[in-house]
RODO-2510 file (C-alpha; in nm, 4 decimals, decimal comma):
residues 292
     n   res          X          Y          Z
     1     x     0,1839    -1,1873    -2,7151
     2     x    -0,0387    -0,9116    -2,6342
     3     x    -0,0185    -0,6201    -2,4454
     4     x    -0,4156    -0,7146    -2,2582
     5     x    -0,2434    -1,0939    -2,1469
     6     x     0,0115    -0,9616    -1,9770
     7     x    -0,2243    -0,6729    -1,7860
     8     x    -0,4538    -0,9562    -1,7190
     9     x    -0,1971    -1,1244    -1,5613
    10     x    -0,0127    -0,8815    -1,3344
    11     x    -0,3929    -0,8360    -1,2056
    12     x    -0,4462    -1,2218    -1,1420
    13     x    -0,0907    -1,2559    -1,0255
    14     x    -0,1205    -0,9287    -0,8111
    15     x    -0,4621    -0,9926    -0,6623
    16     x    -0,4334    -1,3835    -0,6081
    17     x    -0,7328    -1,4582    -0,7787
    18     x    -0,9025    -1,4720    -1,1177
    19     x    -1,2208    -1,2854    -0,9947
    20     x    -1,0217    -1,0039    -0,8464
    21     x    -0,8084    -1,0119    -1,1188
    22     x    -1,1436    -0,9140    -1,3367
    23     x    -1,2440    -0,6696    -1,1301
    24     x    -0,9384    -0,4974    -1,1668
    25     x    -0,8956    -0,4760    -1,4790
    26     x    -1,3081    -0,4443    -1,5752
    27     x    -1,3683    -0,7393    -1,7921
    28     x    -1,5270    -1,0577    -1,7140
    29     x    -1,3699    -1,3475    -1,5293
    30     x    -1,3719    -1,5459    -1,8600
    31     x    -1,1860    -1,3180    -2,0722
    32     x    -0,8680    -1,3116    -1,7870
    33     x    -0,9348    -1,6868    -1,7671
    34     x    -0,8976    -1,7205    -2,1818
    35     x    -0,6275    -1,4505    -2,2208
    36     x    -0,3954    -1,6145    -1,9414
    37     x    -0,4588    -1,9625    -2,1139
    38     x    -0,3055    -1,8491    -2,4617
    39     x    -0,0392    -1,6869    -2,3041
    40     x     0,0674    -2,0007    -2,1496
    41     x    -0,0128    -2,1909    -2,4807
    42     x     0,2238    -1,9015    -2,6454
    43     x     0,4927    -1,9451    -2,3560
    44     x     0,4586    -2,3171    -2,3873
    45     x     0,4542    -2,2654    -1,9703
    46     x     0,2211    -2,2947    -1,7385
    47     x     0,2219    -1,9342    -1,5588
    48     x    -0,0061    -1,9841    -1,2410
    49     x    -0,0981    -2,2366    -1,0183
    50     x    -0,4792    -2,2459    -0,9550
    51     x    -0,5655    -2,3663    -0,6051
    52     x    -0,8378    -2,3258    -0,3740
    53     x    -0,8243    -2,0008    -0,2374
    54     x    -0,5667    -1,9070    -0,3717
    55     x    -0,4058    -1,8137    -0,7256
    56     x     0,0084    -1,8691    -0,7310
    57     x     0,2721    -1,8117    -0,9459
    58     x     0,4869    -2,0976    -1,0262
    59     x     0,8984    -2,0458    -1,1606
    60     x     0,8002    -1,9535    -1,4937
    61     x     0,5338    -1,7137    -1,3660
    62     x     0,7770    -1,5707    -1,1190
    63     x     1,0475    -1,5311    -1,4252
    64     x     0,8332    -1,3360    -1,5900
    65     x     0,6071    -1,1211    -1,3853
    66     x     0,9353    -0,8197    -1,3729
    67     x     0,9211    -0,8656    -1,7704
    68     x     0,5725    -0,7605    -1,7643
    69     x     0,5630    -0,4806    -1,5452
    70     x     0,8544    -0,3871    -1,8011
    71     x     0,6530    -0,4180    -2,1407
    72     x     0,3449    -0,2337    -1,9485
    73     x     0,5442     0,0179    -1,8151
    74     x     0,7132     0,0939    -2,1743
    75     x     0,3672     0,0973    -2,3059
    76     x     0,2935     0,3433    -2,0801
    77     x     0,5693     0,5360    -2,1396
    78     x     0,5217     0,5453    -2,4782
    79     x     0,1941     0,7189    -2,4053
    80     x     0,3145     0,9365    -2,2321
    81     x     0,5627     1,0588    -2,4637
    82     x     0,3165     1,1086    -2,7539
    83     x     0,0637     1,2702    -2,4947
    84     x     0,3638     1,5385    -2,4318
    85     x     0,3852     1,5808    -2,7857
    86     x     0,0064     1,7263    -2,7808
    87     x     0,0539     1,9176    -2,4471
    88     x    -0,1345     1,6795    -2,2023
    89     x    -0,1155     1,4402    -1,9677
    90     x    -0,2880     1,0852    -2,0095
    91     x    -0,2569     0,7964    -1,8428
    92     x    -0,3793     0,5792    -1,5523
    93     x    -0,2209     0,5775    -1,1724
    94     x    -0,3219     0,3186    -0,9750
    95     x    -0,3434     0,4865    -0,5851
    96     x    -0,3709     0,2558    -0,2933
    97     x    -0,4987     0,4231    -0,0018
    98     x    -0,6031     0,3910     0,3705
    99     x    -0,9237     0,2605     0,5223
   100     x    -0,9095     0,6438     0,7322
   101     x    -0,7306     0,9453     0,5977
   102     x    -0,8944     1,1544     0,9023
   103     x    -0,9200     1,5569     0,7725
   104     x    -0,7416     1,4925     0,4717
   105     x    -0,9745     1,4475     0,2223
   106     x    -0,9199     1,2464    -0,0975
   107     x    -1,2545     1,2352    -0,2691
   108     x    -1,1780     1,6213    -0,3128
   109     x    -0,8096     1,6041    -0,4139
   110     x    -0,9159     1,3628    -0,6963
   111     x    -1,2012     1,6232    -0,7500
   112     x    -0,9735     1,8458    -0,8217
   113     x    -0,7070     1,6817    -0,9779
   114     x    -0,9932     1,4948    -1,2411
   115     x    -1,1080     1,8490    -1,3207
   116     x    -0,6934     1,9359    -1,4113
   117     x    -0,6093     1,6129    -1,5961
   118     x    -0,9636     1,4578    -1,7556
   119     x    -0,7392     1,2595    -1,9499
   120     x    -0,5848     1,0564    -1,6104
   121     x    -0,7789     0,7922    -1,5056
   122     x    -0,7312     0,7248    -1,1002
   123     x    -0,7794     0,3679    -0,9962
   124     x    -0,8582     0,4149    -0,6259
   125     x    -0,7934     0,0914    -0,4131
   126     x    -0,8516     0,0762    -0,0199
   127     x    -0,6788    -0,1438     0,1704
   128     x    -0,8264    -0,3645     0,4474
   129     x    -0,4551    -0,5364     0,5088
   130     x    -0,2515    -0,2454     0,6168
   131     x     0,0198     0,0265     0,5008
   132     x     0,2677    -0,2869     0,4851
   133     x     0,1297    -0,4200     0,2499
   134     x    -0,0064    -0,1264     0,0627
   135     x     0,4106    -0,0355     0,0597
   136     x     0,4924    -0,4195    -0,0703
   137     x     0,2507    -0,3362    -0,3553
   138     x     0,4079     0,0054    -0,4648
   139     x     0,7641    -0,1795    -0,4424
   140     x     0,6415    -0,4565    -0,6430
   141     x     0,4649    -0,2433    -0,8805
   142     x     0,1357    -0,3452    -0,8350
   143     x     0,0403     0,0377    -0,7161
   144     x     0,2055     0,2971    -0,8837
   145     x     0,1657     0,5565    -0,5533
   146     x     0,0118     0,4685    -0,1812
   147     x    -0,1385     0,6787     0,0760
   148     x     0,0201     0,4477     0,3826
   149     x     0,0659     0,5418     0,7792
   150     x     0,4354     0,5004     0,9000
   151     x     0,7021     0,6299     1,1349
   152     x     0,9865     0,5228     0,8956
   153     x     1,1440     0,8560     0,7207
   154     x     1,2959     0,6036     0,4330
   155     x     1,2428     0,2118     0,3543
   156     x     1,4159    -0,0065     0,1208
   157     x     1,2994     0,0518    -0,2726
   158     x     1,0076     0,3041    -0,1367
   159     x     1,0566     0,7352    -0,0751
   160     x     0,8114     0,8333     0,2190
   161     x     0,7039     1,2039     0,2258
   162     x     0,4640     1,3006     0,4985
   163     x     0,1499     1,4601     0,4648
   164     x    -0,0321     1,4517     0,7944
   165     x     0,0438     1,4187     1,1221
   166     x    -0,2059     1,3972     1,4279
   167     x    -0,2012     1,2337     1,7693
   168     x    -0,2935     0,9433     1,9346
   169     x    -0,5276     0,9327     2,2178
   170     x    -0,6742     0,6646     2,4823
   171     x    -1,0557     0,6364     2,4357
   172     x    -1,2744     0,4976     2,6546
   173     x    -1,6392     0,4681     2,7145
   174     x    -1,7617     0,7046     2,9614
   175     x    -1,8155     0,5337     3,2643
   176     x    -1,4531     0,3613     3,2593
   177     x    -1,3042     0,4284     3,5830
   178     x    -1,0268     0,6076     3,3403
   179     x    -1,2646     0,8485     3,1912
   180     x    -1,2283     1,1070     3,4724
   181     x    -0,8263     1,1088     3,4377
   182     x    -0,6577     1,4365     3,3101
   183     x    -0,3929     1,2498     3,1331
   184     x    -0,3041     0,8838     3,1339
   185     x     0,0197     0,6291     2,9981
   186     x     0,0738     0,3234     2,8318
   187     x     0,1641     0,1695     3,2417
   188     x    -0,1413     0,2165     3,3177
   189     x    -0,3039    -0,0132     3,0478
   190     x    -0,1640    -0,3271     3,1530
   191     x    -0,4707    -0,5288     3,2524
   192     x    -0,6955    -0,3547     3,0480
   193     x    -0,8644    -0,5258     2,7739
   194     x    -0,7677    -0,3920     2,4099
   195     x    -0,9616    -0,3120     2,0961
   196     x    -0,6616    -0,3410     1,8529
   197     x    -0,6208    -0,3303     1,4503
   198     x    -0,4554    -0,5967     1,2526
   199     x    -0,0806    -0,6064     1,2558
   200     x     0,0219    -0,4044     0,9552
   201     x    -0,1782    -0,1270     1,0559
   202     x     0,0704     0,1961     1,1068
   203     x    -0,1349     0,2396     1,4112
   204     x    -0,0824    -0,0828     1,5620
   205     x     0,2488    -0,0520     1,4855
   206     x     0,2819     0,2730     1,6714
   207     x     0,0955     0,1233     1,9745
   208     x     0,3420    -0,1979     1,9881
   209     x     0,6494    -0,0124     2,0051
   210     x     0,5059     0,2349     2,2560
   211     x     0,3865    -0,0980     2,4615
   212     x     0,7392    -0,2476     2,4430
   213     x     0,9460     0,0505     2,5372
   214     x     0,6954     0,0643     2,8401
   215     x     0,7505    -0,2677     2,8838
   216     x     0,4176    -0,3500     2,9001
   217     x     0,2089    -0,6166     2,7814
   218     x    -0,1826    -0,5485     2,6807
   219     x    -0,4467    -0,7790     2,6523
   220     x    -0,5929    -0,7560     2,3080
   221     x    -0,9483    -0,9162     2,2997
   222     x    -1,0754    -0,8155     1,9720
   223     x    -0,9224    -0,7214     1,6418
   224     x    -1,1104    -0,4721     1,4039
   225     x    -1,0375    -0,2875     1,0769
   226     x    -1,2987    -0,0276     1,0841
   227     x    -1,2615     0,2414     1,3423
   228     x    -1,6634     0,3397     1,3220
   229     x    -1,6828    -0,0500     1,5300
   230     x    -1,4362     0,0073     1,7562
   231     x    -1,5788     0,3331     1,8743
   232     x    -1,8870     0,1398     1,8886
   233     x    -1,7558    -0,1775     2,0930
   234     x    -1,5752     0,0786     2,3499
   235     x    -1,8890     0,2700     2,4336
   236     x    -2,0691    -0,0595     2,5126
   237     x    -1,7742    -0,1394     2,7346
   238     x    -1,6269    -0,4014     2,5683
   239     x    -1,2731    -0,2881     2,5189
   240     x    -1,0490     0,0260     2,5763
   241     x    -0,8197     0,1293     2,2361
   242     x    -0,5931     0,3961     2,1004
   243     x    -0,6941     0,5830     1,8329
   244     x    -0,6416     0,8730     1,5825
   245     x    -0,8055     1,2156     1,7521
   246     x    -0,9675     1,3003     1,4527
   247     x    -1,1766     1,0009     1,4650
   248     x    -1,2910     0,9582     1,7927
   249     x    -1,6305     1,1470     1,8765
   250     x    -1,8643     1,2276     2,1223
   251     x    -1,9673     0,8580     2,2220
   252     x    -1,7134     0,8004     2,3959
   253     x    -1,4396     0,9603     2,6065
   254     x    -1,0977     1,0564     2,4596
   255     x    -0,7820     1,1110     2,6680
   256     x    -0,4158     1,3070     2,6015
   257     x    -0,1676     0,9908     2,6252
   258     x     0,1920     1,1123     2,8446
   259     x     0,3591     0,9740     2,5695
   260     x     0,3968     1,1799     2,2599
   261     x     0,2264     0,9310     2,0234
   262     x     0,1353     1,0226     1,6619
   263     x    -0,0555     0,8681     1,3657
   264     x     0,0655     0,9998     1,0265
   265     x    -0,0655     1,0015     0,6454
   266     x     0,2152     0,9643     0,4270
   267     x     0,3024     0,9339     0,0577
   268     x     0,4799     0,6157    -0,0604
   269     x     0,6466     0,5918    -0,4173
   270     x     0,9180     0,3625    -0,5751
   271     x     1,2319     0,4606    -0,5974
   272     x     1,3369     0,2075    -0,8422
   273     x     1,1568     0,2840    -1,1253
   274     x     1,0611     0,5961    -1,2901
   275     x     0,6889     0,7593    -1,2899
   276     x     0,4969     0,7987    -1,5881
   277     x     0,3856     1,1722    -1,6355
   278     x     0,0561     1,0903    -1,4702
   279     x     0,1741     0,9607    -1,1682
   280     x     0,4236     1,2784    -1,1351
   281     x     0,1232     1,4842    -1,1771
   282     x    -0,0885     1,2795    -0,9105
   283     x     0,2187     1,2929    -0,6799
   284     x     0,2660     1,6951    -0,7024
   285     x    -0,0941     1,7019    -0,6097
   286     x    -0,1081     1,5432    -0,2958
   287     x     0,2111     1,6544    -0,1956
   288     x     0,0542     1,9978    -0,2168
   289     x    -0,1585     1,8784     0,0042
   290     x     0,0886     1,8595     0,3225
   291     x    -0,0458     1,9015     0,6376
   292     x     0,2767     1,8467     0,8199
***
């Protein structure tokens, strides 16, 4: 058994799919295929169950995906500890973070942090499904740190530190018979069609709660994950939505919200397993960072 077949697949097993799987890990879709093939010929097991769309584990898959992470992360650690030895830091961290991080800029933090540790390589992933399950994959393993948006203060398995915090405001275009108000609330929004974000989103979730303590229910008529279209579908009138102030802009018109709503940047880590000198480093950095 080597080290490669079990990286190949965590990625496959991780990702749901052979070609993602590749992609992760930067070798062709053949060479996961073949690798993941004689490790089930040396298991005597068959480890995933290839179907349409979708890439599964079955029980013996399942039974061993923890052992992996364990060999990979003793690897790892093993690294680490000869690295020390030398007086550097090596490694790679594997960073999830959000479609929109607002001010807080993380092409120049890894700038930065590249030009401290050369020796760290930073695998960047963006998520188009949400901080939830951005925070699934750092308890699982499958991210080692994730820039995520959420109220919660603690979670099972994950430690949340914030790093940003900005409000929410109503936007609408600006001829909406809104756009002249001062100030407006979640009562007033009640027949209004919505421009929402998948639930998952931090955002949404803030939204929903603030909707259900108003008890209030909005009409949402279009679901987006880029915040660029729904500026773009509100100033053609399609759709009112609640956004992060920092990325509204002059297209449209933004209003304070009565209630104190806020969208936050925050860093999640595991708290069940311990960080390879890399991702220590990486997490010192953008804590650093805090804009709180």
């Amino acid at each position: 058994m080597q080290p490669h077949q079990l990286e190949y697949f965590l990625a496959v097993a991780d990702t749901g799919s052979f070609t993602r799987g590749a992609e992760r890990v930067g070798v062709v879709q053949s060479a996961v295929s073949a690798a993941i093939a004689q490790l089930e010929r040396q298991l005597g097991a068959k480890l995933l169950e290839r179907g349409y769309h979708r890439v599964g584990l079955t029980a013996e898959g399942e039974a061993l995906l923890p052992h992996a992470r364990a060999v990979l992360d003793a690897i790892e650690s093993a690294r680490d500890a000869v690295g020390a030895a030398r007086g550097e830091v090596s490694g790679t961290v594997r960073l999830g973070t959000l479609t929109f991080t607002g001010p807080w800029d993380v092409a120049d933090l890894l700038r930065d942090f590249q030009g401290r540790h050369p020796r760290v390589a930073v695998h960047l992933r963006q998520t188009i499904a949400g901080s939830a399950t951005s925070m699934a994959d750092v308890r699982s393993g499958a991210l080692d740190l994730a820039l995520v948006s959420t109220h919660a203060e603690s979670l099972p398995g994950l430690r949340i530190d914030e790093i940003h915090r900005e409000p929410l405001v109503f936007v609408c275009s600006h001829d909406h018979p809104l756009a002249t108000k001062a100030e407006v609330s979640v009562a007033d929004f009640g027949d209004l069609p919505f421009i929402d974000y998948p639930t998952g989103w931090g955002n949404r979730t803030v939204v929903d709660l603030a909707f259900a303590a108003a008890s209030v229910v909005r009409t949402i008529r279009t679901e987006v994950t880029d915040f660029h279209l729904a500026l773009s579908l509100v100033c053609r009138d399609l759709g009112v939505t609640i956004l992060p102030i920092s990325a509204v802009d002059d297209s449209v018109t933004r209003i304070p919200l009565r209630e104190p709503l806020d969208w936050t940047i925050n860093l999640a880590r595991p708290t069940g397993r311990k960080p390879s000198q890399a991702t220590a480093r990486l997490t010192e950095a953008i804590l650093a960072t805090a804009r709180v």
